[in-house]
C-alpha positions as CSV (number, residue, x, y, z in Angstrom):
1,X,-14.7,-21.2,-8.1
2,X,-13.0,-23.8,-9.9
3,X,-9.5,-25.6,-9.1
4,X,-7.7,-23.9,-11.4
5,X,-9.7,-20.2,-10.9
6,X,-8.6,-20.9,-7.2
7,X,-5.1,-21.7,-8.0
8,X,-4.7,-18.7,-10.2
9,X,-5.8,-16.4,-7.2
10,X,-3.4,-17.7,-4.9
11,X,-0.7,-16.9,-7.4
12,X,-2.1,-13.7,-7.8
13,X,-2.5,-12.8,-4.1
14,X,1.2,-14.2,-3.2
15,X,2.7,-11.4,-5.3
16,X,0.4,-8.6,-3.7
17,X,1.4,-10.3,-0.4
18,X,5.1,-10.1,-0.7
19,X,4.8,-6.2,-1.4
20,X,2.7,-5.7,1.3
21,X,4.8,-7.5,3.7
22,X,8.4,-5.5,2.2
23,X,6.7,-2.7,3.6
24,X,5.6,-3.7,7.0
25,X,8.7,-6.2,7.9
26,X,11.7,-3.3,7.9
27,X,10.3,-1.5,10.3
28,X,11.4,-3.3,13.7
29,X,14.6,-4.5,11.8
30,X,15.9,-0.5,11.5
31,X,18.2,-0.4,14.7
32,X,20.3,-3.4,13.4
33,X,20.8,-2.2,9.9
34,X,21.4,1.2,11.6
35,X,24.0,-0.5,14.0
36,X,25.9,-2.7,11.4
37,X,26.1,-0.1,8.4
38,X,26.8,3.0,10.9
39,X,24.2,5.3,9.7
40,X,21.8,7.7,12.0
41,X,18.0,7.4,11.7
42,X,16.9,9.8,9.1
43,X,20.0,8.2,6.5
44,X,18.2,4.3,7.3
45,X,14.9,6.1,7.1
46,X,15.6,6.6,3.1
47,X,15.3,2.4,2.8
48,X,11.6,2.8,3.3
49,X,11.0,5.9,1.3
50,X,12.6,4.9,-1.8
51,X,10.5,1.4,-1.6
52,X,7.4,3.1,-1.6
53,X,8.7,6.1,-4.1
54,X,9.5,4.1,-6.6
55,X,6.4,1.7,-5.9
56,X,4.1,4.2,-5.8
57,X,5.9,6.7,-8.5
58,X,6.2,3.7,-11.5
59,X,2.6,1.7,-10.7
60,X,0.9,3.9,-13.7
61,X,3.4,2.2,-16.2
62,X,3.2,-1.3,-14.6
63,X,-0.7,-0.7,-15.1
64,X,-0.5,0.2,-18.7
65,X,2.2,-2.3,-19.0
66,X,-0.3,-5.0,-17.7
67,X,-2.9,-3.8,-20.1
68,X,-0.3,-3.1,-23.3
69,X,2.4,-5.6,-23.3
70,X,0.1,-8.4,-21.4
71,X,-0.6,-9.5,-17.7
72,X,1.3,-12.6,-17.3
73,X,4.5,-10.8,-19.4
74,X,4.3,-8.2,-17.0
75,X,3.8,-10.6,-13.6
76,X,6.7,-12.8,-14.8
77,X,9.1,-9.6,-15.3
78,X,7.8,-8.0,-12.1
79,X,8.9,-11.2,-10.3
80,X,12.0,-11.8,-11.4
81,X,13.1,-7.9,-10.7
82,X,11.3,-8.7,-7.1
83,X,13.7,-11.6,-6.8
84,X,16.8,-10.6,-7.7
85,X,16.6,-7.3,-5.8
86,X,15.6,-9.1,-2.6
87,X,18.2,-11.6,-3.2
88,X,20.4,-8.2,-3.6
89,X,19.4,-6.5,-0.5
90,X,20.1,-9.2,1.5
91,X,23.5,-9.8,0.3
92,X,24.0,-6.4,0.3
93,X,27.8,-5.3,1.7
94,X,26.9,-1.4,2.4
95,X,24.2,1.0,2.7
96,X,24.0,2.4,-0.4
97,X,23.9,-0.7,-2.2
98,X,21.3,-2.2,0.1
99,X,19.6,1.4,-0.8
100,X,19.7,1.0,-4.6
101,X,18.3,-2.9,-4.4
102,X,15.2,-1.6,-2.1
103,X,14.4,1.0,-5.1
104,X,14.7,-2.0,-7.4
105,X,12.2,-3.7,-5.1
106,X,9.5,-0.8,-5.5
107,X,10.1,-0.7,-9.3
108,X,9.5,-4.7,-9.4
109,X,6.3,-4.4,-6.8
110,X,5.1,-1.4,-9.5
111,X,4.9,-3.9,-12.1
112,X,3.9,-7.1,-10.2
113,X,0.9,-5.0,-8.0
114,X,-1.4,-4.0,-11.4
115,X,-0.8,-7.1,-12.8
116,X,-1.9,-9.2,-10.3
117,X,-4.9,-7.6,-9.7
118,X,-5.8,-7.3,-13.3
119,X,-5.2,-11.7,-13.6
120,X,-7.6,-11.5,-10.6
121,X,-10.4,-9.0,-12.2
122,X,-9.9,-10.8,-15.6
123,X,-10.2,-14.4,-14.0
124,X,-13.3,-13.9,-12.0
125,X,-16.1,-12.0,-14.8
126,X,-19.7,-12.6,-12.9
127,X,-19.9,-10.1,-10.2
128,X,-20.5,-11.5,-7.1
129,X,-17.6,-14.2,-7.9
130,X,-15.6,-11.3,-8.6
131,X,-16.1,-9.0,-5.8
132,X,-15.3,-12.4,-3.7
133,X,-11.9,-13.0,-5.1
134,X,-10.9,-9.6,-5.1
135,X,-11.5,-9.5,-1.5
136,X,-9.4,-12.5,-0.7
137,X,-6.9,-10.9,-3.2
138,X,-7.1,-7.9,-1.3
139,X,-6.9,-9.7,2.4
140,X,-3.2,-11.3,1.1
141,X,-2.1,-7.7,1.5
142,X,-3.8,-6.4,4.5
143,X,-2.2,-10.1,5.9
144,X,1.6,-9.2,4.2
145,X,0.7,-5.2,5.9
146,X,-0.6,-6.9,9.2
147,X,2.3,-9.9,9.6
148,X,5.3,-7.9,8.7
149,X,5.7,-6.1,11.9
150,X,5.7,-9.3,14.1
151,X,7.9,-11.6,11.4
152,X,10.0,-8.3,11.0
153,X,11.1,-8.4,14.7
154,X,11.5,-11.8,15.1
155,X,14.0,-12.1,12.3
156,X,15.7,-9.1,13.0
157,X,16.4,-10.8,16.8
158,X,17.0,-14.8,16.3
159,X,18.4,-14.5,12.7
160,X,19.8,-11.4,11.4
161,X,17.8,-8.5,9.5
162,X,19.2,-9.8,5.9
163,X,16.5,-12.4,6.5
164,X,13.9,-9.9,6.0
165,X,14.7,-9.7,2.7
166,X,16.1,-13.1,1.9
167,X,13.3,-14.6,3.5
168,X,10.9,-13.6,-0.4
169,X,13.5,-16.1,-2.7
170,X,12.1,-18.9,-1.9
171,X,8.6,-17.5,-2.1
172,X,9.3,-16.0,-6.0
173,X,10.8,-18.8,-7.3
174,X,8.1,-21.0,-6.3
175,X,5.6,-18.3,-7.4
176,X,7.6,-17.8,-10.8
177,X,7.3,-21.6,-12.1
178,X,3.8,-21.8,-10.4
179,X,3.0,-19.0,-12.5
180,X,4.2,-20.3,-15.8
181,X,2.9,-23.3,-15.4
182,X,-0.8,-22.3,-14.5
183,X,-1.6,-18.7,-16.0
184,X,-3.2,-18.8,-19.1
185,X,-0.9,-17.3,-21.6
186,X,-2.3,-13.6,-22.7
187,X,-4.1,-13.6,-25.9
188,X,-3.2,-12.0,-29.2
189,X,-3.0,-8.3,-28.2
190,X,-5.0,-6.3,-31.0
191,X,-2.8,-3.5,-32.1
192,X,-2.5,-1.1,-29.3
193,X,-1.2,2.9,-29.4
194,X,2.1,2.7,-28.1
195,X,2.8,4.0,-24.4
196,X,3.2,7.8,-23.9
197,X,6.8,7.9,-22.6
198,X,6.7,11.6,-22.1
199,X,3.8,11.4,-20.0
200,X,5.5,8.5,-17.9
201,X,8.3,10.5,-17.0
202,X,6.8,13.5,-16.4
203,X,4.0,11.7,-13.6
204,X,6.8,9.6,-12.0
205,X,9.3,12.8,-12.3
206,X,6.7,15.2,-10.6
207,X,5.6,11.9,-7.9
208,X,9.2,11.5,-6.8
209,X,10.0,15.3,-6.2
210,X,6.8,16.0,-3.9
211,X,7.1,12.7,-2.1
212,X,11.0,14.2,-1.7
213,X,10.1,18.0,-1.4
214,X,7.3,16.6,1.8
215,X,9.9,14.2,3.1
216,X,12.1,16.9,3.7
217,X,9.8,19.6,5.0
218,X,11.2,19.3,8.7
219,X,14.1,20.9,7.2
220,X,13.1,23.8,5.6
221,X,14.3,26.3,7.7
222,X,17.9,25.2,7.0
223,X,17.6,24.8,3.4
224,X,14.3,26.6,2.5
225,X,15.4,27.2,-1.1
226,X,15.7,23.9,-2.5
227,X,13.1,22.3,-0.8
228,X,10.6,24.9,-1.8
229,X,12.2,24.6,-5.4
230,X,10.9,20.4,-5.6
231,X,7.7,21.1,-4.7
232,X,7.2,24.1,-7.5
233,X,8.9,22.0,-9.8
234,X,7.0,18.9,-8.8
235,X,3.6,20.8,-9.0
236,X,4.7,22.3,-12.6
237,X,5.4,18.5,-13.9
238,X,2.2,17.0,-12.4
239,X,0.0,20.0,-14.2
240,X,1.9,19.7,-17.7
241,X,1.3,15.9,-17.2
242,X,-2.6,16.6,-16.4
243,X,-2.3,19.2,-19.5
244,X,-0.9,16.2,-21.7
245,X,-3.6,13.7,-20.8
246,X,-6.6,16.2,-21.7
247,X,-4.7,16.9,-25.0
248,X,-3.5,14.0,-26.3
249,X,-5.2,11.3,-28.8
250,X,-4.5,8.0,-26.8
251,X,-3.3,9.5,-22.8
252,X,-1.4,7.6,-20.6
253,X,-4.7,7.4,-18.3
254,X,-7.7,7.8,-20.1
255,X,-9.7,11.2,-18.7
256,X,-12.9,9.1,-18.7
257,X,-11.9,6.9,-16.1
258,X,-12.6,10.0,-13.3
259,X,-16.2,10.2,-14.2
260,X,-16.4,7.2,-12.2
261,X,-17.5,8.4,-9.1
262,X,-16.6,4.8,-7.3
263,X,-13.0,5.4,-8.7
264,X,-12.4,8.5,-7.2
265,X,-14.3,8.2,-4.0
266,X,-12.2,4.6,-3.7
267,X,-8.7,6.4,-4.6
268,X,-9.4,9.3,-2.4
269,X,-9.8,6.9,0.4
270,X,-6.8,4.5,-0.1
271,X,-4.5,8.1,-0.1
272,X,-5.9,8.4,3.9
273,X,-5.1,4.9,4.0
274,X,-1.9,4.8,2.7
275,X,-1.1,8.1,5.3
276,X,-3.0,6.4,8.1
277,X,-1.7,2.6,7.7
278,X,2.3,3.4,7.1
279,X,2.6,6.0,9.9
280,X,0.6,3.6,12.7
281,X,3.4,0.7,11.6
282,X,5.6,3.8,12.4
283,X,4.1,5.1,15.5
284,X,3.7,1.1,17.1
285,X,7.5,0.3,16.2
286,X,8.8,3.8,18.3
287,X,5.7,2.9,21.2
288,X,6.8,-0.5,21.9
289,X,9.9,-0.2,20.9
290,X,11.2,3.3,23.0
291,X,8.3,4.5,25.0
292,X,7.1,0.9,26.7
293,X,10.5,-0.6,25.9
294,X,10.0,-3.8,24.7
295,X,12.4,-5.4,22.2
296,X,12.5,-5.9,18.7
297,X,11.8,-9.2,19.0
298,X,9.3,-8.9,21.6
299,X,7.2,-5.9,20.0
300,X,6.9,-8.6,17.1
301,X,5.8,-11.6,19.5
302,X,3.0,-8.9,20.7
303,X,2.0,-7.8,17.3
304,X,2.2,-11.6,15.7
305,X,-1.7,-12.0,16.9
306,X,-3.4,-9.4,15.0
307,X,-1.6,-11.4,11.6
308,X,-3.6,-14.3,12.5
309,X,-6.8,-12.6,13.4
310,X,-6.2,-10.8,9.9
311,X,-5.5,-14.2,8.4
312,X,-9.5,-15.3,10.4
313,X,-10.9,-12.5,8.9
314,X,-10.2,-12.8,5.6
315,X,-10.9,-16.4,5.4
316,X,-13.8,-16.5,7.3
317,X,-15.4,-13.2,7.9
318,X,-15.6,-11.4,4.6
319,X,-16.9,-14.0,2.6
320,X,-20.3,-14.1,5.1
321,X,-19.4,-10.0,5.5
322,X,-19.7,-9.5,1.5
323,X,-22.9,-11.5,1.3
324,X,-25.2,-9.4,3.8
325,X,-23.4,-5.4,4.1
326,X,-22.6,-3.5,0.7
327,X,-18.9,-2.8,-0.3
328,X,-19.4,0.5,0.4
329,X,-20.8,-0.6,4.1
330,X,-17.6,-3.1,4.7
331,X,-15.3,0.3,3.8
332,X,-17.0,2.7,6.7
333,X,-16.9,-0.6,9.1
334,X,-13.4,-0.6,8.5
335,X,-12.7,3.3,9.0
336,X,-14.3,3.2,12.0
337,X,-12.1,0.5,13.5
338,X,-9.4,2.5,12.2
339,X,-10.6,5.2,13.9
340,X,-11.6,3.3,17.3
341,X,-7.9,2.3,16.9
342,X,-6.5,5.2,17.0
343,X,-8.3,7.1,19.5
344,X,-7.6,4.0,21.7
345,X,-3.6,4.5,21.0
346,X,-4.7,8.5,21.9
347,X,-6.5,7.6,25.4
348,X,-3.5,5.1,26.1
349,X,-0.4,8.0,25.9
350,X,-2.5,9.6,28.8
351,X,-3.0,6.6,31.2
352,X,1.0,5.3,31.0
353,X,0.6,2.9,28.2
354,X,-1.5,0.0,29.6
355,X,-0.4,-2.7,27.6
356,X,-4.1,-4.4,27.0
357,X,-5.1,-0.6,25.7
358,X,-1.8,0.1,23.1
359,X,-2.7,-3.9,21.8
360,X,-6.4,-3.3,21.9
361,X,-5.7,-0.1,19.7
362,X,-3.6,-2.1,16.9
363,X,-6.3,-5.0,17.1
364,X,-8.6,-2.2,15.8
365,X,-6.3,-1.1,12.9
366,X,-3.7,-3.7,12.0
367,X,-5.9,-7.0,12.9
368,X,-9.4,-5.8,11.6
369,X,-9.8,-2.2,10.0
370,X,-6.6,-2.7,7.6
371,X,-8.1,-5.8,6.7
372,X,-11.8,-4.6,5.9
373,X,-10.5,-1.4,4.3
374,X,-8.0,-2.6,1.5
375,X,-10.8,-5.6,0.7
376,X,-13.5,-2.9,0.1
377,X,-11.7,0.2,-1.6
378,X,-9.8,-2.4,-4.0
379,X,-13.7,-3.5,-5.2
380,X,-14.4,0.1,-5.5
381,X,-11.5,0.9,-7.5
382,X,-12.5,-1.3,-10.7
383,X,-16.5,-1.2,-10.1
384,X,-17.5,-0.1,-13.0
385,X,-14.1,0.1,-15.1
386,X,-14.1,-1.1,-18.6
387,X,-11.9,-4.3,-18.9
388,X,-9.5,-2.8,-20.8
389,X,-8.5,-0.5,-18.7
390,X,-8.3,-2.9,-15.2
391,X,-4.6,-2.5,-15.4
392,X,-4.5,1.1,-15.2
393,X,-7.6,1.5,-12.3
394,X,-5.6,-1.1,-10.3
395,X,-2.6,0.6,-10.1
396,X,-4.4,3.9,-9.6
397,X,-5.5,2.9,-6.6
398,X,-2.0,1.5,-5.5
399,X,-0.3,4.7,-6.1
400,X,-2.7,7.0,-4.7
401,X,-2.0,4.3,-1.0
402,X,1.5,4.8,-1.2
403,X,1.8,8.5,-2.7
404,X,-0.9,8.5,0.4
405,X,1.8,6.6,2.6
406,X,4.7,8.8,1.8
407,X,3.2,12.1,2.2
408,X,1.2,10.9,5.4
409,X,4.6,10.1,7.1
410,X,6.4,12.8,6.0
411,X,3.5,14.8,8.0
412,X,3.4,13.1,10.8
413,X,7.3,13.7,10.9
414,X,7.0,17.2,10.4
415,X,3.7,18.0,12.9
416,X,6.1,16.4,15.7
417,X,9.0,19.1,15.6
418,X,5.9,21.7,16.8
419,X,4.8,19.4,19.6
420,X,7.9,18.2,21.4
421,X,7.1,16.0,24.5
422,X,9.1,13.4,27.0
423,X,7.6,10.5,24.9
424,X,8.7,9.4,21.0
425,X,4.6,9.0,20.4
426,X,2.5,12.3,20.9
427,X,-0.6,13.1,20.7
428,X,-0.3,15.4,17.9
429,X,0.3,12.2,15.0
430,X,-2.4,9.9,16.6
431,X,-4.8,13.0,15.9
432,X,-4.0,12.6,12.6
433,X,-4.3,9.6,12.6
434,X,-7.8,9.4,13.8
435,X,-8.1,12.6,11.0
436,X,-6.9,11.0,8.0
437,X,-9.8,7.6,9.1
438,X,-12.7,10.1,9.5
439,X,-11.9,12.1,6.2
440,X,-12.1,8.7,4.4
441,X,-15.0,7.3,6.2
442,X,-17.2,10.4,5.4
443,X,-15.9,10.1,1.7
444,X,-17.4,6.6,2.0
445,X,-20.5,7.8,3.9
446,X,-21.1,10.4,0.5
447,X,-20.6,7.4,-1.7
448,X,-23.2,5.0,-0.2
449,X,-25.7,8.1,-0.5
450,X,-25.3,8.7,-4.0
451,X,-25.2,4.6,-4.5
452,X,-28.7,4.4,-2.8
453,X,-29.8,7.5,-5.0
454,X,-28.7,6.3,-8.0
455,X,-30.7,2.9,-7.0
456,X,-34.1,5.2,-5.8
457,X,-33.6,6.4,-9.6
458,X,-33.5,3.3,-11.6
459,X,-36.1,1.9,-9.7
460,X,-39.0,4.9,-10.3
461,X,-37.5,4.8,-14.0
């Protein structure tokens, strides 16, 4: 890698870092927004599921954004929203208006995700040199996932919780000049079709109603009408947007694209990890935090190691990692820890919460699986994609993790009410858990078979 090739990933990986991290970092800082703005726990609940609603529901358009308009227009715009909405939140004088700025922040991380990735994929073109970057690309958010917990409670305790959002200014700005300065300006764009507005609408219409029809599934026996209402109408947009893509000339997603068995395999796998990742950040916040007791600031001072053995790995692990196991390989070595993590969070509900157990457990997942799994399945999500459509593939995979993450919790919130117990953590959602990482592994397990067939074939040929 050159200078510049090197200073254009970091660029690149600070903006996937940055969204990663808005998710993780509110977590721990929930009881002192919940204190100052008066508000019980499902209302505050609604600051992380519009983030990744509108993340996850607007990522299509910020990927054929990227590809249509250009990917340094579209990085610069996704910046700018991502600052002024953080700068927003933390100013923010009530609830609702702190509510409205964090769905700015997904809209912003919708358009900033995609085109980061697709600078990344269209910076590095030899393979190996490619599947290298977008691994480090891919660490940046498995670090922003991995860190946020730990800088979350720390800030929330010594400085106040506006911090958590104030804390990304001074990040984007620097990123935003950086970024003019050394990106490469987009070249001539031939003549493209123009965007397929009505598709648009109708995929981040129908997204928003089931993540909101699932998110309110612990109360459908008080309103069973409506909530049963979203999810028909949510399922009767997403098929009349499915209907639209096989019919029209120029879709919003090309149908093509999902003949690509990596594709689908990979965005299969990052909807377990979206469910699996976002409830564990979840589960450890209520397991420190009201089953072992520990403070905010002192569940973050536990979890602040696994950031930095995230951090080691990334630099220094799956560089030497990439060179000797497939991609495929790296993604079923990180399920399992996932799954080791789990089941160690499982074993440690029975014994009283031994402390070296409940840390070993999010070693597994936050410190080394998370880190393994978002480097591999982001490889896997472009391998084989056509460059012009990198844009759209990215943020595929993007909102299938957070469609993934909004769903999963929403489950894991619901499965509780049928197994109450004298603890916040049951058993119940760390079964899931360990569900939702051996679902994806085996989806991973078929895909390394039918690599090494396909291989078998080419080489009798």
């Amino acid at each position: 890698m050159t200078r510049k090739e090197n200073t254009i990933l970091i660029l690149a990986s600070i903006g996937t870092f940055v969204e990663a991290l808005d998710i993780a970092i509110i977590n721990l800082t929930i009881p002192a927004i919940q204190q100052q703005f008066q508000v019980d726990k499902e209302t505050v609940q609604w600051l992380q599921t519009l983030y990744v609603l509108f993340f996850g529901g607007f990522l299509i358009i910020g990927g054929k954004l990227t590809d249509h308009i250009g990917k340094k227009k579209i990085f610069m715009w996704g910046t700018v929203l991502f600052f002024l909405s953080s700068l927003g939140a933390g100013l923010s004088s009530n609830f609702i208006l702190l509510a409205v700025f964090r769905a700015i922040q997904g809209f912003g991380a919708a358009l900033l995700m995609p085109a980061s990735l697709a600078i990344v994929t269209h910076t590095f073109r030899q393979p190996k040199e490619r599947s290298r970057a977008l691994g480090i690309f891919s660490s940046f958010a498995a670090i922003g996932s991995g860190s946020g917990l730990s800088v979350g409670g720390l800030i929330s305790t010594y400085i106040s919780w506006n911090w958590v959002f104030l804390i990304n200014v001074p990040i984007l700005l620097f990123t935003f000049f950086a970024a003019l300065y050394h990106f490469p300006k987009d070249p001539v764009a031939e003549k493209k079709n123009n965007v397929d507005v009505v598709a648009s609408m109708l995929l981040v219409s129908g997204l928003l109603l089931l993540t909101f029809g699932v998110h309110d599934l612990p109360y459908i026996e008080e309103r069973p009408f409506s909530i049963i209402g979203l999810l028909l109408l949510s399922f009767l947009l997403l098929a009349t947007f499915v209907s639209r893509l096989l019919t029209q000339k120029h879709p919003l997603i090309d149908p093509a694209l999902f003949s690509n068995q990596s594709l689908v395999v990979s965005n299969l796998s990052f909807f377990l990890l979206g469910a699996f990742f976002i409830g564990f950040l979840f589960l450890i916040s209520l397991m420190l935090q009201q089953d072992m007791e520990y403070s905010a600031a002192g569940a973050g001072l536990l979890l602040v190691p696994f950031s930095m053995l995230s951090a080691l790995i990334a630099k220094f692990a799956i560089p030497k990692i990439s060179d000797r196991l497939s991609t495929v390989t790296i993604g079923i070595l990180g399920m399992f820890f996932m799954f080791s993590g789990a089941i160690a969070l499982l074993a440690a509900l029975y014994l009283g919460h031994p402390l070296p157990l409940v840390l070993f457990g999010a070693a597994c997942i936050s410190g080394i699986g998370m880190t393994l799994c978002f480097t591999s399945l982001s490889v896997l999500g472009v391998r084989n994609v056509p460059a012009t459509h990198y844009g759209v593939a990215s943020s595929l995979t993007s909102t299938t993790y957070f469609l993934g993450a909004g769903i999963g919790l929403s489950v894991l919130s619901f499965a509780g009410q049928f197994v109450p117990g004298s603890t916040s953590v049951g058993p119940l959602a760390l079964c899931i858990l360990a569900g939702y990482a051996a679902v994806a592994g085996g989806l991973l397990v078929y895909l390394g078979i039918a690599d090494k067939r396909k291989h078998a074939i080419v080489a009798t040929v």
